[in-house]
C-alpha positions in Angstrom: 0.0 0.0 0.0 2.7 1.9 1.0 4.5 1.7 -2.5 1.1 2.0 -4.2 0.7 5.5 -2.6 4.0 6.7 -3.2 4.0 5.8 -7.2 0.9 7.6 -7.5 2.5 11.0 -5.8 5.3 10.3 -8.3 2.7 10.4 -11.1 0.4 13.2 -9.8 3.9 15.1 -9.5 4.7 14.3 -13.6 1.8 15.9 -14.8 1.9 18.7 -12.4 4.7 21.3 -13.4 2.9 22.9 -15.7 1.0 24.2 -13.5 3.2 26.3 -11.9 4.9 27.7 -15.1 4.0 31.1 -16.7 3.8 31.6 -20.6 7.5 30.4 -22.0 9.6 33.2 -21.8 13.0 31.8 -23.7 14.0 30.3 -26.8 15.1 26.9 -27.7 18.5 26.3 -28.1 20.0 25.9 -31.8 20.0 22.6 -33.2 23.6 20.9 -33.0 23.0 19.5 -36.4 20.2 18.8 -39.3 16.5 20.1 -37.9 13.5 18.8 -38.9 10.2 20.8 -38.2 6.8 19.1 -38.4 3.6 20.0 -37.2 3.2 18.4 -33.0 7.5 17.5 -33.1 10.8 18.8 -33.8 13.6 16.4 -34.6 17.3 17.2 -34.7 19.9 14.6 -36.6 23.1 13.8 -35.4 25.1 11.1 -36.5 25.5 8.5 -39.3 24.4 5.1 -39.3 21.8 2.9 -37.7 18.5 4.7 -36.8 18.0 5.5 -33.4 15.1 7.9 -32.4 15.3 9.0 -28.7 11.4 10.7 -27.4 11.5 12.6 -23.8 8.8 12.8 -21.6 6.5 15.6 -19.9 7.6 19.1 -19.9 10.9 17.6 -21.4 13.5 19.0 -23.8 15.4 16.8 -26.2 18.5 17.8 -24.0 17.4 15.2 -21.6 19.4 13.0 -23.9 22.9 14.8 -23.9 25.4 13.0 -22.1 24.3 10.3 -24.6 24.1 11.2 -28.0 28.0 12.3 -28.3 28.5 8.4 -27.7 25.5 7.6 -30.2 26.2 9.7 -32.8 29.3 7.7 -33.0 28.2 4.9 -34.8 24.3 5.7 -35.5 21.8 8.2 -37.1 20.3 10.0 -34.1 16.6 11.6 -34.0 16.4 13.5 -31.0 12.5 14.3 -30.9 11.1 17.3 -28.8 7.0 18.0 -28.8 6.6 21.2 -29.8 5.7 23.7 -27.0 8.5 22.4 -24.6 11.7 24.1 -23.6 10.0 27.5 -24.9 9.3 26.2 -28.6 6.2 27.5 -30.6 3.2 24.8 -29.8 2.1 24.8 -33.5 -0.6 22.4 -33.8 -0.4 21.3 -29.8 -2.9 23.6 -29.2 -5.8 21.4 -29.4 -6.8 17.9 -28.3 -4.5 14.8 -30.5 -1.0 15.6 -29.0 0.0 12.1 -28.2 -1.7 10.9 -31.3 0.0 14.0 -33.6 3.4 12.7 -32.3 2.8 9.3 -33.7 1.8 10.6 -36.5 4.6 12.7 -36.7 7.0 9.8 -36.3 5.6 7.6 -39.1 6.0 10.6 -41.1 9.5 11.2 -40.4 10.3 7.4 -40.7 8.8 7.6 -44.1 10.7 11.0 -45.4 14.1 9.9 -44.0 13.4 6.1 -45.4 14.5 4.7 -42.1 14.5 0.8 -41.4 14.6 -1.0 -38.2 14.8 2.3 -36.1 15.3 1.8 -32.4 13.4 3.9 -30.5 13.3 5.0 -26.7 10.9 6.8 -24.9 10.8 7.9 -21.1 7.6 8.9 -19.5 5.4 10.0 -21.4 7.8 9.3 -24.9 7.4 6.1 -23.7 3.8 5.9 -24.1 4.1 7.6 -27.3 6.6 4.8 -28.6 3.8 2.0 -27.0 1.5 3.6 -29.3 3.6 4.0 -32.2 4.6 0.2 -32.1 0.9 -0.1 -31.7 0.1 2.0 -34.9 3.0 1.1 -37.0 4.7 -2.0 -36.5 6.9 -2.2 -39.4 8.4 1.4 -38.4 10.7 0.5 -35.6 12.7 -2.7 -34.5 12.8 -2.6 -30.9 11.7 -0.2 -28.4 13.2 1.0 -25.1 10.3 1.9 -22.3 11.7 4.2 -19.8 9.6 4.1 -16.9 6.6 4.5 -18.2 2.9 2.2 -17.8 0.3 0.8 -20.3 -1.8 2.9 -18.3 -1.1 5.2 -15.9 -4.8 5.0 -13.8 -3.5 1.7 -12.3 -1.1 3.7 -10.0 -4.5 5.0 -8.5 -6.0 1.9 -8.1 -4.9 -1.4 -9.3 -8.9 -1.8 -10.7 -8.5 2.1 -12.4 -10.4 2.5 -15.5 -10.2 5.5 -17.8 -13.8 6.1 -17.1 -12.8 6.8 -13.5 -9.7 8.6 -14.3 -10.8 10.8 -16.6 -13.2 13.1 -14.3 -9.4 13.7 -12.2 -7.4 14.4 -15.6 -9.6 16.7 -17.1 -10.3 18.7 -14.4 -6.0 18.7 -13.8 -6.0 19.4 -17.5 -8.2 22.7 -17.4 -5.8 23.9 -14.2 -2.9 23.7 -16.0 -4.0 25.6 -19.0 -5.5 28.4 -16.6 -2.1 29.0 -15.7 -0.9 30.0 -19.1 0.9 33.6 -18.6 0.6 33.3 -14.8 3.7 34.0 -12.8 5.6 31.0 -12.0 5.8 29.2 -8.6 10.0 28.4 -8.6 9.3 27.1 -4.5 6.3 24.8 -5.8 8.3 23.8 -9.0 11.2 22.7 -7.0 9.3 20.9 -4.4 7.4 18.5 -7.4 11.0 17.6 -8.3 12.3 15.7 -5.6 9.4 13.5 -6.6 11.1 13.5 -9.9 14.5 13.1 -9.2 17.0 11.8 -6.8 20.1 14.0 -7.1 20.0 17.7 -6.3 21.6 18.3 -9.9 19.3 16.2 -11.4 16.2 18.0 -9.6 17.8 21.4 -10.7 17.6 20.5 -14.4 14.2 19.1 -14.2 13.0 22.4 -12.3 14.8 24.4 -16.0 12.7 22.0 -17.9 9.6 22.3 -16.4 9.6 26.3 -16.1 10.2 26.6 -19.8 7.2 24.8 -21.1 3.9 26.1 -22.6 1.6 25.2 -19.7 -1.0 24.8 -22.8 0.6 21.9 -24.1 1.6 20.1 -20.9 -2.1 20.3 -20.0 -3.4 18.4 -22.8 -0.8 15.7 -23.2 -0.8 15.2 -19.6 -4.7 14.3 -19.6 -3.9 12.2 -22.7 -1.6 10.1 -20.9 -4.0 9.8 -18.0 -7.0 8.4 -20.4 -4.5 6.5 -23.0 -5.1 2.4 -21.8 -3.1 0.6 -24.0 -3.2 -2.6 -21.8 -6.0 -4.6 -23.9 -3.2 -4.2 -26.4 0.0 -5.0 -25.5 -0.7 -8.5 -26.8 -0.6 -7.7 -29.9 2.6 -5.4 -29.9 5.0 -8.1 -31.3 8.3 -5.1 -31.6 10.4 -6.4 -28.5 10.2 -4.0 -25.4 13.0 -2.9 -22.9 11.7 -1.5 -19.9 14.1 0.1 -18.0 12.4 1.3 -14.4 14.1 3.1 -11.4 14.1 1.8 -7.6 15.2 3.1 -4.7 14.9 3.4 -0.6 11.6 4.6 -1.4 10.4 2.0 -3.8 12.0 -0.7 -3.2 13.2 -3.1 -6.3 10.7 -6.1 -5.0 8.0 -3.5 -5.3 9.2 -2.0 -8.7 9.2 -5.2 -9.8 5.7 -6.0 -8.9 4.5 -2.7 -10.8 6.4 -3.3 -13.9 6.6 -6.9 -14.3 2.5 -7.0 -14.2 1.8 -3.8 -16.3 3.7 -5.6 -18.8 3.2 -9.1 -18.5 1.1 -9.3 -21.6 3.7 -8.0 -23.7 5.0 -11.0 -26.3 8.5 -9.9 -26.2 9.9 -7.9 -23.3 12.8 -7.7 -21.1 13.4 -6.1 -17.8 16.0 -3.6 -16.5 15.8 -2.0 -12.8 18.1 0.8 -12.1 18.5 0.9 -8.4 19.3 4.4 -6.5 17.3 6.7 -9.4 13.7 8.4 -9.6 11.7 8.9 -12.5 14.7 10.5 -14.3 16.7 7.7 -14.0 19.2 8.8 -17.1 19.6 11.8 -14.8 20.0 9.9 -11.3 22.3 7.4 -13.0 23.8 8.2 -16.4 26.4 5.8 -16.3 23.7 2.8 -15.4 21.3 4.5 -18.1 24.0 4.5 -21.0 25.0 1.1 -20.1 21.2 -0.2 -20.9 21.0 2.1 -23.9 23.9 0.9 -25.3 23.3 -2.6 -25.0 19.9 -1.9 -26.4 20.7 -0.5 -29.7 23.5 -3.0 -30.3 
């Protein structure tokens, strides 16, 4: 019960910063190499070689991603995906209900424009529930997928019998909070108290708290609410791309209860494999880079 409760404060605290965020007041930062603007994404390209499409979560810049794409780039074509209306970018068409399913869309697109084959592709959070759904949508667009602590469905962290019918009264009315606070001033106290529920190291928490301010409270509304009411357990089944899913534990969760969580959300998948990164939060490539690259790089090999 105990871990129950505190995975659901860890989810109520990812869709939350938004709230406290006024209208973006800064710019992205250039593109390092070759960008690619579509309608609900951004995608930068770094690299040469095999495809490998990284997709950050809520409130999250592509940057999430940094101290790994040097390493990447090496030896692979990078895609380093950002939704439009984070880090301070113009929304474009995230204005309106379809985020989640305009990022798919989005990636299909950009698979079929840069003719890409096999494409690994990892998501965190809500990226990660994007890349369900895109392995849902389009099979033959990606080889494998990497799951970073994300869930089929986010309700069960409520209740284990959660369905979206009884989540969706809480997410909309979370939704319409956060877009009220579009051009309020932000709370910097609030924003830093949501991510200790976000992250383990006080570096790690500062970054998350740079993230979070920077992003179009607009946006973060309605994809939050679309994660909330997205259920893709009744089809993970039929997914048949092989899943990682890499999950954090720690003196707070425990790894027997992790495991619990994560092993059952996703014991319907065909083709999955688990990785647990002890001493790390939600932002487990933050907590623990070093344990992060190591599963990444093992998973794109």
């Amino acid at each position: 019960m105990i871990a129950r409760l505190m995975f659901a404060a860890a989810a109520l605290a990812l869709t939350m910063p938004a709230v406290l965020h006024a209208a973006p007041a800064c710019a992205a930062v250039p593109a390092k190499g070759r960008l690619i603007q579509m309608e609900h994404i951004s995608v930068e390209v770094v690299g040469k070689g095999s495809p490998v499409i990284l997709i950050p979560g809520l409130s999250t810049p592509r940057a999430v991603w940094d101290a790994f794409v040097p390493g990447l780039a090496a030896g692979h074509s990078v895609y380093l995906v950002q939704v439009n209306g984070f880090a301070g970018e113009d929304p474009r068409g995230n204005l309106k209900p379809g985020v989640l399913a305009g990022i798919v869309a989005d990636l299909h697109a950009l698979v079929v424009q840069e003719k890409l084959k096999d494409a690994a592709v990892v998501g965190h959070s809500l990226g990660g529930l994007a890349g369900l759904m895109f392995a849902k949508a389009h099979p033959g667009d990606l080889g494998r997928l990497m799951v970073v602590d994300a869930l089929p469905f986010i309700g069960t962290l409520f209740a284990p019998n959660a369905t979206v019918a009884m989540v969706e009264p809480q997410a909309a009315g979370m939704r319409d909070q956060i877009i009220a606070s579009y051009g309020r001033p932000a709370d910097k106290a609030g924003s830093e108290a949501i991510a200790t529920r976000l992250a383990l190291k006080p570096e790690s928490r500062l970054q998350v708290v740079a993230w979070s301010m920077a992003t179009d409270p607009r946006v973060s509304g309605q994809a939050m609410y679309e994660d909330m009411v997205t259920d893709l357990r009744p089809d993970l089944a039929a997914i048949a791309t092989p899943i990682t899913m890499v999950y954090p534990w720690s003196t707070y969760v425990p790894q027997a209860q992790a495991d619990a969580l994560y092993r059952g959300a996703y014991a319907s998948a065909p083709h999955v494999s688990f990785v647990p990164i002890g001493d790390a939060a939600h932002f487990v490539m933050l907590d623990q880079p070093e344990a992060f690259r190591t599963a990444l790089i093992a998973f794109v090999k």
